[in-house]
Backbone as a ProteinNet text record, in pm:
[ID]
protein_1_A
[PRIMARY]
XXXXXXXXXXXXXXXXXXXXXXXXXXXXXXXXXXXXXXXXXXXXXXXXXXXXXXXXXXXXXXXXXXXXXXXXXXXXXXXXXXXXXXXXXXXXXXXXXXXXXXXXXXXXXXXXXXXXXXXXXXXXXXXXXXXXXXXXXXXXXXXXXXXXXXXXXXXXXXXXXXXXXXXXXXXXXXXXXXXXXXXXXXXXXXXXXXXXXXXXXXXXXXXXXXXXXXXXXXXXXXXXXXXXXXXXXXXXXXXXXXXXXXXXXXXXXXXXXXXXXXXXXXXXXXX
[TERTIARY]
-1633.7	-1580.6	-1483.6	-1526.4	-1446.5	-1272.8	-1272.3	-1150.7	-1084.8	-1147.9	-1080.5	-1042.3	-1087.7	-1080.9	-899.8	-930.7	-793.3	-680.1	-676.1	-625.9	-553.3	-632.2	-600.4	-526.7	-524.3	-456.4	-327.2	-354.4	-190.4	-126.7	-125.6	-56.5	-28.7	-83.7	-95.5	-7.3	18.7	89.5	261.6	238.6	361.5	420.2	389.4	431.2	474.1	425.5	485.1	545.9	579.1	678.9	819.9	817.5	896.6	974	843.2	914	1036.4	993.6	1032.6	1157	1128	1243.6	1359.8	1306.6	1413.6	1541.1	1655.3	1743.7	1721.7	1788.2	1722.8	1747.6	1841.8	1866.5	1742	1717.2	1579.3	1463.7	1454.8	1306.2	1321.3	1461.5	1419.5	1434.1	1437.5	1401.2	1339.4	1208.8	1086.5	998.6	1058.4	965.1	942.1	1084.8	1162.8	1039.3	1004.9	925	785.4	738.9	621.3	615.4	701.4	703.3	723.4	800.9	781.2	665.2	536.8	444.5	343.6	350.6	241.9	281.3	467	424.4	390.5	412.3	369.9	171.5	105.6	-3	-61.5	50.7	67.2	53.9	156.5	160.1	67.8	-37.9	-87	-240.9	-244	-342.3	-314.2	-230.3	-122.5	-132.9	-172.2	-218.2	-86.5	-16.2	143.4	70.3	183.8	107.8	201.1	147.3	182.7	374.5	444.4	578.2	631.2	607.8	600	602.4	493.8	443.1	557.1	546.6	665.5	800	850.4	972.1	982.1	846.6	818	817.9	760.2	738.9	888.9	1000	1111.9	1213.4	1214.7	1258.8	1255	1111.2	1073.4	1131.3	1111.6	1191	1320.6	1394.8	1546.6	1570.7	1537.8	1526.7	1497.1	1410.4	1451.8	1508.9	1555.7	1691.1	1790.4	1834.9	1908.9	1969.4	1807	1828.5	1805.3	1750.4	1753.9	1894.5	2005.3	2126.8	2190.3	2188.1	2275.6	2191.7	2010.2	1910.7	1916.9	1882.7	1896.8	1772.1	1768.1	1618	1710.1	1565.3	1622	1657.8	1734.3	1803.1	1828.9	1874.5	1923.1	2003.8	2094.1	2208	2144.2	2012.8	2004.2	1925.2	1973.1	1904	1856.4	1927	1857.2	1682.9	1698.3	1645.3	1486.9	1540.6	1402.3	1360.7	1424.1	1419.5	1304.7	1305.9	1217.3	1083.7	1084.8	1030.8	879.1	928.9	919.8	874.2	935.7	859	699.5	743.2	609.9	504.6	549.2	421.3	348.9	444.8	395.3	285.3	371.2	280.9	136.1	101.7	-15.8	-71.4	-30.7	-99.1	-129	-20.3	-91.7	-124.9	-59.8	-81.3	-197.5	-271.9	-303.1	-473	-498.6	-604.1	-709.2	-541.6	-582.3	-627.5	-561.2	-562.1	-685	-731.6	-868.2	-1003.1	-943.8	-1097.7	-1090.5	-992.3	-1003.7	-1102.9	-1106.2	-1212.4	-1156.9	-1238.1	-1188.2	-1079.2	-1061.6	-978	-863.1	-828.4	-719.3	-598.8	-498.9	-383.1	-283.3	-196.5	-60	2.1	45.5	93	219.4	258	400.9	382.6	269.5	283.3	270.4	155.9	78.1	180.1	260.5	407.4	489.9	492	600.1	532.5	390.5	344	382.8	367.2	359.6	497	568.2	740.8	738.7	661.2	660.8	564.5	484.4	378.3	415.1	537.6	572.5	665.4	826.3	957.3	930.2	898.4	926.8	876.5	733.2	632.9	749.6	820.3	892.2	1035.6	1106.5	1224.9	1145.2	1035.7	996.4	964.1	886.1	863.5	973.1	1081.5	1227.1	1290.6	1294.3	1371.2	1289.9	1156.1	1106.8	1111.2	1168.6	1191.8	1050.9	1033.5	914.9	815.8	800.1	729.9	654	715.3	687.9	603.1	619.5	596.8	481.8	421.2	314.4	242	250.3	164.7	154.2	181.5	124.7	46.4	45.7	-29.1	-159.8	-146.5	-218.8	-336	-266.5	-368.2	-404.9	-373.8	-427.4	-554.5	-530.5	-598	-766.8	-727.7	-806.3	-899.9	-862.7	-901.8	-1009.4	-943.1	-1039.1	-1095	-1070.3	-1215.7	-1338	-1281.7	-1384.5	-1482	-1391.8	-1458.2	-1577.7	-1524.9	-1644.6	-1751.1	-1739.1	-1857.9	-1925.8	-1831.8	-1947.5	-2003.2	-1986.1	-2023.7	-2179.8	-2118.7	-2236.6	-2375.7	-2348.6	-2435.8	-2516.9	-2418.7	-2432.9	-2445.3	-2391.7	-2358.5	-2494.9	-2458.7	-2546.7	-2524.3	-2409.4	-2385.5	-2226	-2234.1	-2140.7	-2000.2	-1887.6	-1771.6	-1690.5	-1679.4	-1683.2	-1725.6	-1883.3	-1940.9	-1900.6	-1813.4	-1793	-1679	-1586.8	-1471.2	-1497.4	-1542.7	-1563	-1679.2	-1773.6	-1978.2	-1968.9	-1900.9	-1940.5	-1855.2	-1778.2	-1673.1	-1809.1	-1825.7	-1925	-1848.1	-1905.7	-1836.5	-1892.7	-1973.3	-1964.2	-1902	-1844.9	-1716.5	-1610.9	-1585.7	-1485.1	-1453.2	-1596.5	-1626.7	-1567.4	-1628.1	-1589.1	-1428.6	-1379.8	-1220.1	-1156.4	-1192.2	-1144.2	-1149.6	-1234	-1302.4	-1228.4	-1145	-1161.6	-988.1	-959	-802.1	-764.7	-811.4	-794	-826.3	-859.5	-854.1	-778.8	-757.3	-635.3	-474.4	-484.6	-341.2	-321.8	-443.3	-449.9	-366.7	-442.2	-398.7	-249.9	-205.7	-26.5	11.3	-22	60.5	38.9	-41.2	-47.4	61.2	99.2	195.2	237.8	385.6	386.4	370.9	251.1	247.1	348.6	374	449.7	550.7	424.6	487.5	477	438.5	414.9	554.5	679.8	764.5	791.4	693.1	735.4	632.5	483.7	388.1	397.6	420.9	371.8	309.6	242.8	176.8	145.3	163.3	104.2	151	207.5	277	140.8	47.8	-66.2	-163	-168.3	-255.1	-163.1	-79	19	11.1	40.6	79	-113.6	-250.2	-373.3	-381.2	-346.9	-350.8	-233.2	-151.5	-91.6	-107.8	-191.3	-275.8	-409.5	-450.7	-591.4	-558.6	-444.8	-396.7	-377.9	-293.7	-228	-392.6	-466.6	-635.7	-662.6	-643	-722.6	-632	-506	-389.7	-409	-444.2	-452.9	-632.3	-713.5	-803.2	-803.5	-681.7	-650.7	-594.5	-531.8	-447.9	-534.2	-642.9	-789.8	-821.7	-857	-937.1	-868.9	-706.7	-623.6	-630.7	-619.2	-607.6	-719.8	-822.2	-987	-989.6	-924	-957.5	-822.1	-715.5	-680.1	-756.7	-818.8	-838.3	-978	-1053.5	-1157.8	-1101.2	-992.3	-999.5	-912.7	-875.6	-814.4	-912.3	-1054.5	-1156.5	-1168.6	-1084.4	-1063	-1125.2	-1174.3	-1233.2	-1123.4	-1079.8	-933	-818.6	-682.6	-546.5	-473.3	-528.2	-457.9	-585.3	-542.8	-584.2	-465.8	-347	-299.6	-376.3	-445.7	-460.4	-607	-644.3	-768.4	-904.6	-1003.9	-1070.9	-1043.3	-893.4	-872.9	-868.3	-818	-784.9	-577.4	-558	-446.4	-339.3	-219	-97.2	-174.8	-187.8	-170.7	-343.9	-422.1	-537.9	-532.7	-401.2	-408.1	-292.9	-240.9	-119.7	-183.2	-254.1	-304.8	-293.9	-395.3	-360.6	-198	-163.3	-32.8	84.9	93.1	183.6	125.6	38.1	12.2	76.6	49.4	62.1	172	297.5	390.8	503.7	553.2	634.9	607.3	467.3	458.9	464.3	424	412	599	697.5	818.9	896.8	824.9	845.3	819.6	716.9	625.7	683.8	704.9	708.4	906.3	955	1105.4	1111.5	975	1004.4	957.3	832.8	817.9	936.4	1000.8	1109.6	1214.1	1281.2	1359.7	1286.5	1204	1175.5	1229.8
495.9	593	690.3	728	833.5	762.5	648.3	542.5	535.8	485.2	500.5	632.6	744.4	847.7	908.1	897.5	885.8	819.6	709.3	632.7	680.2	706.4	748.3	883.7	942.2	1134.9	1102.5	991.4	961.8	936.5	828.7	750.8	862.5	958.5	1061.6	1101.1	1182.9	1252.8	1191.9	1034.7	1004.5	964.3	947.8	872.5	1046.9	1161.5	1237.4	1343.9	1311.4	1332.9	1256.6	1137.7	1010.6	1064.2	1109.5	1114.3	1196.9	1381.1	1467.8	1470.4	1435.3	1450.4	1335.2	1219.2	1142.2	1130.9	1100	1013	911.8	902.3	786.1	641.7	628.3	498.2	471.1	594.3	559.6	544.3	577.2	610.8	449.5	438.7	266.9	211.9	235.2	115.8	91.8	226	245.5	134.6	143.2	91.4	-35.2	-125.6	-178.7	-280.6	-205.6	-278.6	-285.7	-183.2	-197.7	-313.3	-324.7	-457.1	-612.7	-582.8	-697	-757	-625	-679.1	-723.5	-628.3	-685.7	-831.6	-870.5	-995.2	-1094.1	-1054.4	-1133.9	-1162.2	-1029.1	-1073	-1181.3	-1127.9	-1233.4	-1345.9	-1389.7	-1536	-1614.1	-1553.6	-1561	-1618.7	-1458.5	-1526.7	-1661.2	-1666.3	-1773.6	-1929.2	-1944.4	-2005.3	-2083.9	-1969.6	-2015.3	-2028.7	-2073.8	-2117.7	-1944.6	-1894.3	-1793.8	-1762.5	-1899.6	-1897	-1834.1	-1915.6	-1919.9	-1811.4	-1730.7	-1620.2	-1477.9	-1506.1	-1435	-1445.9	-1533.4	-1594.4	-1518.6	-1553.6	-1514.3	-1385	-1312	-1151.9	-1068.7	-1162.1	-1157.3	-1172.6	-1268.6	-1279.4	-1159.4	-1144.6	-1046.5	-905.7	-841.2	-763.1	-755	-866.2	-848.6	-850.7	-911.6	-930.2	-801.7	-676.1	-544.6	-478.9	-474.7	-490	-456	-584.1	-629.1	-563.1	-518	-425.3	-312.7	-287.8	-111.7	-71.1	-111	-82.5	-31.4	-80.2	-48.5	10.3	23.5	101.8	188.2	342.4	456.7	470.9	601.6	671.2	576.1	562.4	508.9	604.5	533.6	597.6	524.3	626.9	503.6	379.5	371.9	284.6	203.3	200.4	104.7	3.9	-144.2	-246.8	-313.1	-318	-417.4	-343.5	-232.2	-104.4	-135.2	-132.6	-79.1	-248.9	-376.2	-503.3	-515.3	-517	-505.4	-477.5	-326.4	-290.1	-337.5	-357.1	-422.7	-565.5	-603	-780.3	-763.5	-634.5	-571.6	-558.1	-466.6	-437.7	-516.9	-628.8	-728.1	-838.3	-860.7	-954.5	-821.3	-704.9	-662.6	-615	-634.9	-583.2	-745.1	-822.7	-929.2	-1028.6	-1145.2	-1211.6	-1183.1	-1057.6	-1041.3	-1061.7	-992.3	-1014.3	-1109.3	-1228.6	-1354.3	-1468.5	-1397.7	-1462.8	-1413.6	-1291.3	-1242.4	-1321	-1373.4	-1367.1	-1515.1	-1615.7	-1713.1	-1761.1	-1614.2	-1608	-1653.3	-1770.7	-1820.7	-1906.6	-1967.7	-2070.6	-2040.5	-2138.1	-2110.1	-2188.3	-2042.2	-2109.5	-2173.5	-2273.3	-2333.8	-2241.6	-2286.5	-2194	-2171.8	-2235.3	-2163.1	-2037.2	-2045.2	-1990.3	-1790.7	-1838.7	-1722.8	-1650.4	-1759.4	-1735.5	-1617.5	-1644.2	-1576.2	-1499.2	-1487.8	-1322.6	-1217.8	-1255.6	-1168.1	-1108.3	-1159.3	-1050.6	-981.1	-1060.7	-938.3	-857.2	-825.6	-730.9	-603.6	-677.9	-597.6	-519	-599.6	-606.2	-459.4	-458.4	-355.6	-237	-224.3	-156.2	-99.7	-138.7	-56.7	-1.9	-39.9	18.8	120.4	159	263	348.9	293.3	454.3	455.8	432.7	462.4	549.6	479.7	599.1	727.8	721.6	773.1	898.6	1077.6	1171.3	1208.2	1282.2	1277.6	1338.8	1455.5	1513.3	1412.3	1330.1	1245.3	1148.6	1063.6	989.3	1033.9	1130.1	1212.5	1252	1285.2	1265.6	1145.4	1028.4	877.5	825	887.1	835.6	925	1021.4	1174.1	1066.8	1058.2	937.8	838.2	757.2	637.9	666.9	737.8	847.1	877.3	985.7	1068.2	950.8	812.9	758.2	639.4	623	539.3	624.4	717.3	834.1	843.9	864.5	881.9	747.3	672.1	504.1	474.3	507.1	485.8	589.7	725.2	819.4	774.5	762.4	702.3	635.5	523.3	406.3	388	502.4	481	570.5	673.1	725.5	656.7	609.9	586.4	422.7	330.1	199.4	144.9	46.4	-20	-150.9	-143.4	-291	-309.2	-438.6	-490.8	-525.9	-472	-474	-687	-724.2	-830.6	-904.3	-913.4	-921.2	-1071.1	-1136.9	-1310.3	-1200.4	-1178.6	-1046.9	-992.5	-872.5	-775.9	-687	-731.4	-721.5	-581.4	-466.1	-327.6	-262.4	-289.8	-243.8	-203.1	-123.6	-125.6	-60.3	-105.4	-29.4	126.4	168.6	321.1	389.9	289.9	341.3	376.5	295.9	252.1	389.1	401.1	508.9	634.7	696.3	795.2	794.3	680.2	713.8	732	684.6	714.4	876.4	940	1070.3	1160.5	1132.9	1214	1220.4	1087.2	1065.2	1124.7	1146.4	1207.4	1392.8	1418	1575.9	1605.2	1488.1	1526.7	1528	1453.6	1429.9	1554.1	1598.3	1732.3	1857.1	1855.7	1991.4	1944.9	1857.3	1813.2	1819	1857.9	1883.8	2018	2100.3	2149.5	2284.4	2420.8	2486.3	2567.9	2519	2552.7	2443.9	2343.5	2236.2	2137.6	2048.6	1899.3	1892.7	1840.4	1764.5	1882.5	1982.3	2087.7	2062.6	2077.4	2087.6	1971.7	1806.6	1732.5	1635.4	1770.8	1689.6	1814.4	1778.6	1903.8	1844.2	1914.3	1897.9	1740.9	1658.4	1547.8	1431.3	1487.8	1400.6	1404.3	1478.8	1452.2	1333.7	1315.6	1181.4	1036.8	1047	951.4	942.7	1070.9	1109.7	1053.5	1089.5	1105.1	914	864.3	734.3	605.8	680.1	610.6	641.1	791.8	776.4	742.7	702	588.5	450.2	422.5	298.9	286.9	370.1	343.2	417.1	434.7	422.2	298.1	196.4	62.5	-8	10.2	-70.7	-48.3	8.4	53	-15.4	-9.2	-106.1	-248	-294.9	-454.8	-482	-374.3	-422.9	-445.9	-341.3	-363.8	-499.4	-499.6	-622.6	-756.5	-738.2	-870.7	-909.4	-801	-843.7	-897.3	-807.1	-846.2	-1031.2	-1056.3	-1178.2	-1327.3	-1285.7	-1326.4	-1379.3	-1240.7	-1247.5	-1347	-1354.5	-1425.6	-1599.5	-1610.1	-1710.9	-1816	-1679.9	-1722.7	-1731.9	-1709.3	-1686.1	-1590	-1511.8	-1381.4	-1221.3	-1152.3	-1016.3	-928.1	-937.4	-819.3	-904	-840.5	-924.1	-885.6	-828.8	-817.4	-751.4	-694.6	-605.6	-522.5	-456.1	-363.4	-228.2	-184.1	-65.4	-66.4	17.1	26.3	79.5	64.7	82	54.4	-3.1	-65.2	-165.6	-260.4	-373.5	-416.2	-454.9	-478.4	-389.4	-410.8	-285.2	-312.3	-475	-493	-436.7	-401	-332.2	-164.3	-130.2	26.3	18.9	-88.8	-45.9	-136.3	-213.1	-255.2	-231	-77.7	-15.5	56.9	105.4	118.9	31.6	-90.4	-196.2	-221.6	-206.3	-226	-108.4	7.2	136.8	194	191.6	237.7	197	57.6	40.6	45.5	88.1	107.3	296.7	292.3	453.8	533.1	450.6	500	454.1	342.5	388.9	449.5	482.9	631.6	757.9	773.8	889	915.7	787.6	831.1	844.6	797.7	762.9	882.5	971.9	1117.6	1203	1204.6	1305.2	1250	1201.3	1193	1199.5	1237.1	1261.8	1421.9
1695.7	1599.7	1665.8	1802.6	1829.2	1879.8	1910.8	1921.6	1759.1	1716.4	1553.7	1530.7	1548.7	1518	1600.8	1713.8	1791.1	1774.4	1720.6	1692.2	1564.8	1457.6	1336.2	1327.2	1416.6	1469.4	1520.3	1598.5	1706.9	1600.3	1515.3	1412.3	1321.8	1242.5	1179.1	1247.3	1356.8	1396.7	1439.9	1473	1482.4	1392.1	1278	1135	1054.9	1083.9	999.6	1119.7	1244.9	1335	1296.7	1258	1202.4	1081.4	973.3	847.6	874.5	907.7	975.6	1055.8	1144.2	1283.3	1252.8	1235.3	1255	1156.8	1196.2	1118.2	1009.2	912	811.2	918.4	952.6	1006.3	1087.5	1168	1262.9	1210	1081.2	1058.7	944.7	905.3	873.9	988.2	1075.1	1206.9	1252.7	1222	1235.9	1172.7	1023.4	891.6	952.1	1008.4	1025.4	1097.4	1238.6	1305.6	1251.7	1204.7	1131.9	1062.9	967.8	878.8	970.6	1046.9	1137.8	1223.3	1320.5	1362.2	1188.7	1123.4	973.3	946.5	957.3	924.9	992.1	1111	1199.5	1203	1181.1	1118.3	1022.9	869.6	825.3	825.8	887.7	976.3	983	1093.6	1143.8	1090.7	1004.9	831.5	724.8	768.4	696.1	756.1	896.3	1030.1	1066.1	1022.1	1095.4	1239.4	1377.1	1514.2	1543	1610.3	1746	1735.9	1772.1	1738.6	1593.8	1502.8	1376.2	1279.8	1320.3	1259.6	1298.9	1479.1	1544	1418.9	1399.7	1333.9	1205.9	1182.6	1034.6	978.2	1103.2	1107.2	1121.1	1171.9	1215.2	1045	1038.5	920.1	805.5	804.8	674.3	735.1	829.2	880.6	837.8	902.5	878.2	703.4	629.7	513.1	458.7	474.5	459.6	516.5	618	695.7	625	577.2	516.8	366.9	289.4	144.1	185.2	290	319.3	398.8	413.6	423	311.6	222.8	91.6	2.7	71.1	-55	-62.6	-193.5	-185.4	-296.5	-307.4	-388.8	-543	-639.3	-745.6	-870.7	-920.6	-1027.3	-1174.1	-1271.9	-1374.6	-1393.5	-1301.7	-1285.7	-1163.2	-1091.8	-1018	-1009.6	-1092.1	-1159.9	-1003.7	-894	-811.4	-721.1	-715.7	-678.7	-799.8	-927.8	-1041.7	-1046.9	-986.8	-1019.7	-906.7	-818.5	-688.8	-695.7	-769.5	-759.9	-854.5	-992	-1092.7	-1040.9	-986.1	-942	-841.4	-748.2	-677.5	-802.6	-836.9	-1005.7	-990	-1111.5	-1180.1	-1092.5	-978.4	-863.7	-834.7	-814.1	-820.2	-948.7	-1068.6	-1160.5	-1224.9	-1216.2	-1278.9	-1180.5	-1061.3	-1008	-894.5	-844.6	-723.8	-800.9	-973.2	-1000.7	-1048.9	-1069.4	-1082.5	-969.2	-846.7	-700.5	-708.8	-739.7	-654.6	-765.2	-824.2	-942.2	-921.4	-822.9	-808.1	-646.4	-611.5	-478.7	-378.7	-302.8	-162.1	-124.6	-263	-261.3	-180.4	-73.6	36	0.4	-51	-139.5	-24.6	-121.9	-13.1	36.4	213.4	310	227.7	217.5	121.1	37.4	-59.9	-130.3	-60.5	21.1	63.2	141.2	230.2	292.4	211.8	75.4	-15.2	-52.7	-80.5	-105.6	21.3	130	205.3	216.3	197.8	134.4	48.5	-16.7	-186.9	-134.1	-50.2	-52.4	92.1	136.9	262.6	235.3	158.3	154.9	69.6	-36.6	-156.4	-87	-13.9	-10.6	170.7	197.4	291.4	217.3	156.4	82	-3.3	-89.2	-142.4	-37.5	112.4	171.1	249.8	276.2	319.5	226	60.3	14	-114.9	-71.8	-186.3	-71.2	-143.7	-69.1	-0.5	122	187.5	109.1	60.8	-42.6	-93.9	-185.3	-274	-201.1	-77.4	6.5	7.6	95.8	143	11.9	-110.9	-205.7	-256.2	-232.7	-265.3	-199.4	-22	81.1	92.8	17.5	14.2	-100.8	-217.2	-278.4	-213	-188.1	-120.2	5.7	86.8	161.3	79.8	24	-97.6	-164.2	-230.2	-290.3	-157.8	-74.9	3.9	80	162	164.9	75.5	-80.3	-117.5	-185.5	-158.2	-235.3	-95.3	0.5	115.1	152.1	89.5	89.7	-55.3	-162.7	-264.7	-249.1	-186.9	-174.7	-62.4	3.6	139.3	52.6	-20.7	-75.9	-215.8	-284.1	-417.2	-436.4	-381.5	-336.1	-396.8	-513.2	-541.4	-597.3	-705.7	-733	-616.7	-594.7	-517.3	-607.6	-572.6	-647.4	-606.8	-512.1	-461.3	-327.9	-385.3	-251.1	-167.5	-221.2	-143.2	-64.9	-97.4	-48.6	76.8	5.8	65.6	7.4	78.2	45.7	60.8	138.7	150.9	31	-22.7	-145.5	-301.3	-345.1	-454.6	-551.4	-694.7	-782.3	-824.4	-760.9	-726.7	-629.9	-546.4	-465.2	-565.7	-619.3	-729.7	-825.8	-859.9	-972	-879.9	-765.3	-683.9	-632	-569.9	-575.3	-705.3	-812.2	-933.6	-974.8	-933.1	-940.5	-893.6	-746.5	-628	-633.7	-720.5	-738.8	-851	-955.9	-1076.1	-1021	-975.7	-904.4	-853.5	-720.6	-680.8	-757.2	-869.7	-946.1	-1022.8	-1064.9	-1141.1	-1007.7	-948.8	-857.1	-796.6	-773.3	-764.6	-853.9	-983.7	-1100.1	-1138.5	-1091.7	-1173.5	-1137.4	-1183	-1223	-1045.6	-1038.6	-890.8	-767.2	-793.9	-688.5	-693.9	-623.7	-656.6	-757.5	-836.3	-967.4	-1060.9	-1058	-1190.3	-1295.8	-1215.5	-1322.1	-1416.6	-1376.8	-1403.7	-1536	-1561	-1680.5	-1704.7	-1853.6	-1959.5	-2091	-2098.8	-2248.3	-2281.3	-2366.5	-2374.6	-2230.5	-2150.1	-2057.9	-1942.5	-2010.2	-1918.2	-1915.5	-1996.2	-2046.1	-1984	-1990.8	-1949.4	-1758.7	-1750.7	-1564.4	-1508.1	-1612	-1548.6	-1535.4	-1679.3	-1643.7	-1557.8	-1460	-1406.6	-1297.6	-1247.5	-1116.4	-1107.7	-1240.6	-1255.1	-1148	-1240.9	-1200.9	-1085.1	-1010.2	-852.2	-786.4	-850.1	-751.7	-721	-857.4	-888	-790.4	-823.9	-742.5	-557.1	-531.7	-406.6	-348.7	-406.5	-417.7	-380.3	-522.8	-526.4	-375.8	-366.9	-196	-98.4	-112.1	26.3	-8.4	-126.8	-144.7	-145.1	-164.8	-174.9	10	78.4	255	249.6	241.5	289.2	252.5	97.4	95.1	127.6	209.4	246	466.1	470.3	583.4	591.8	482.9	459.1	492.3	375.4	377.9	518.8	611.1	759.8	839.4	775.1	906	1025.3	1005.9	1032.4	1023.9	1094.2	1055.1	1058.7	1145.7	1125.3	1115.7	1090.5	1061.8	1211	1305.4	1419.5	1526.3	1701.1	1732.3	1776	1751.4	1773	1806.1	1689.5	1685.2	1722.8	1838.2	1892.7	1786.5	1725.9	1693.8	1479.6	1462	1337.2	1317.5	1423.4	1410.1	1432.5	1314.9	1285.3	1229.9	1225	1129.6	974.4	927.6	813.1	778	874.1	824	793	818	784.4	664.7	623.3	543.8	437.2	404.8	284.2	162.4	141.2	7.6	4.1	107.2	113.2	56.1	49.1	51.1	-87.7	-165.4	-290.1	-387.5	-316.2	-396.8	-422.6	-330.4	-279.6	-368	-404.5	-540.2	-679.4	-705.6	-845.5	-829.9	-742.6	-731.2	-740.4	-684.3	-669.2	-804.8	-906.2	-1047.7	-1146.5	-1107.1	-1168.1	-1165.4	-1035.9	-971.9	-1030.4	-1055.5	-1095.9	-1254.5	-1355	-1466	-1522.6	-1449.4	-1422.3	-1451.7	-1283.8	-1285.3	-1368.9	-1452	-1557	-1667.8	-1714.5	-1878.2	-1867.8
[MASK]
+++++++++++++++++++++++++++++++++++++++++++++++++++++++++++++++++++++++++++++++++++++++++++++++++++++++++++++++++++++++++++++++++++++++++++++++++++++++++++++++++++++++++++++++++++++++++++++++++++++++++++++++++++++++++++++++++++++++++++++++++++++++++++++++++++++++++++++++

């Protein structure tokens, strides 16, 4: 614990040294490599060989690379930008819950190949151009919500949310990040914080259930790795990080949360 614990402070501290200090160019060069060792994880889960995965992790990299040159925060006029993002959605709101309710089944390397772009690619162009503020209250959720899904859970933990999955996940975890995320969305909105200028009056009901959602969504992401890593025979997706495992074990709910959250968060500030 006290390794995880260190581990989790350094990263903390160099990831919002990053946001902070750097240059945009640097801090996508940052993203840059991040996305490259995850896919190389990937890969790896994927049982690309050692080379392969390298290649692979390489590729997906350059490939945001590539759209984070010409990407900028989104706007009304930007169809390739809200298109992206939008294909992220859809692949976790609809395809990831159908993958998961299909259990172990170990899909074609191809296919699993092409999720892992859609689950990397988007989920780094939103935290490149979503402004830091904004950034740091999505991760502030994601955070908030798996904190508290694992104190509910350790206390309250009784029925198993997907125990072939992931056997420690319960749906009184579930119930408690739902809890702990809906508090926190309240106090970022409310008059003066964050978002205050951006829910009023019936725009609350709307703003409470689309940080319901990016709770659940951020979930699907734990649980979409957990059961990719299952079906690699795998306990962690890497050992990079001393006492976590892998990159793609700390960015999980991240890479789920992060492009639905940067259409929210824009469909917000323009009403």
């Amino acid at each position: 614990m006290l390794v995880r614990a260190l581990t989790a402070g350094a990263l903390l501290a160099a990831f919002l040294a990053a946001l902070f200090l750097l240059e945009r160019t640097w801090f996508a060069a940052l993203l840059g490599l991040v996305i490259a060792a995850a896919g190389h994880e990937w890969g790896k889960l994927a049982r690309m060989s050692t080379a392969t995965s390298l290649l692979y992790g390489t590729a997906t990299a350059a490939l945001y690379a590539a759209l984070a040159w010409t990407w900028h925060p989104l706007s009304a006029g930007d169809a390739p930008e809200a298109a992206t993002y939008i294909l992220a959605a859809l692949f976790w709101l609809l395809i990831v819950p159908y993958w998961l309710k299909r259990g172990l089944q170990q899909p074609p390397p191809a296919l699993l190949a092409l999720a892992g772009v859609v689950v990397l690619v988007p989920a780094g162009l939103a935290a490149l151009t979503l402004p830091a503020e904004r950034l740091l209250l999505v991760l502030g959720l994601v955070w908030i919500a798996d904190t508290a899904a694992y104190l509910a859970g350790r206390a309250f933990g009784r029925h198993r949310l997907a125990p072939r999955i992931s056997p420690g996940k319960t749906w009184e975890g579930v119930a408690g990040a739902a809890g702990a995320t809906l508090i926190y969305a309240i106090i970022c909105a409310l008059p003066g914080a964050p978002l205050g200028a951006y829910v009023r009056g019936a725009g609350w009901a709307a703003y409470l259930a689309v940080a319901t959602m990016l709770c659940a969504v951020s979930i699907a992401g734990d649980l979409f790795e957990s059961a990719v890593k299952r079906q690699a025979g795998a306990k962690d997706s890497g050992a990079l990080l001393p006492g976590h495992g892998g990159v793609l074990d700390r960015i999980d709910s991240i890479t789920s949360t992060l492009p639905i959250a940067a259409l929210s968060l824009h469909w917000f500030a323009s009403k």
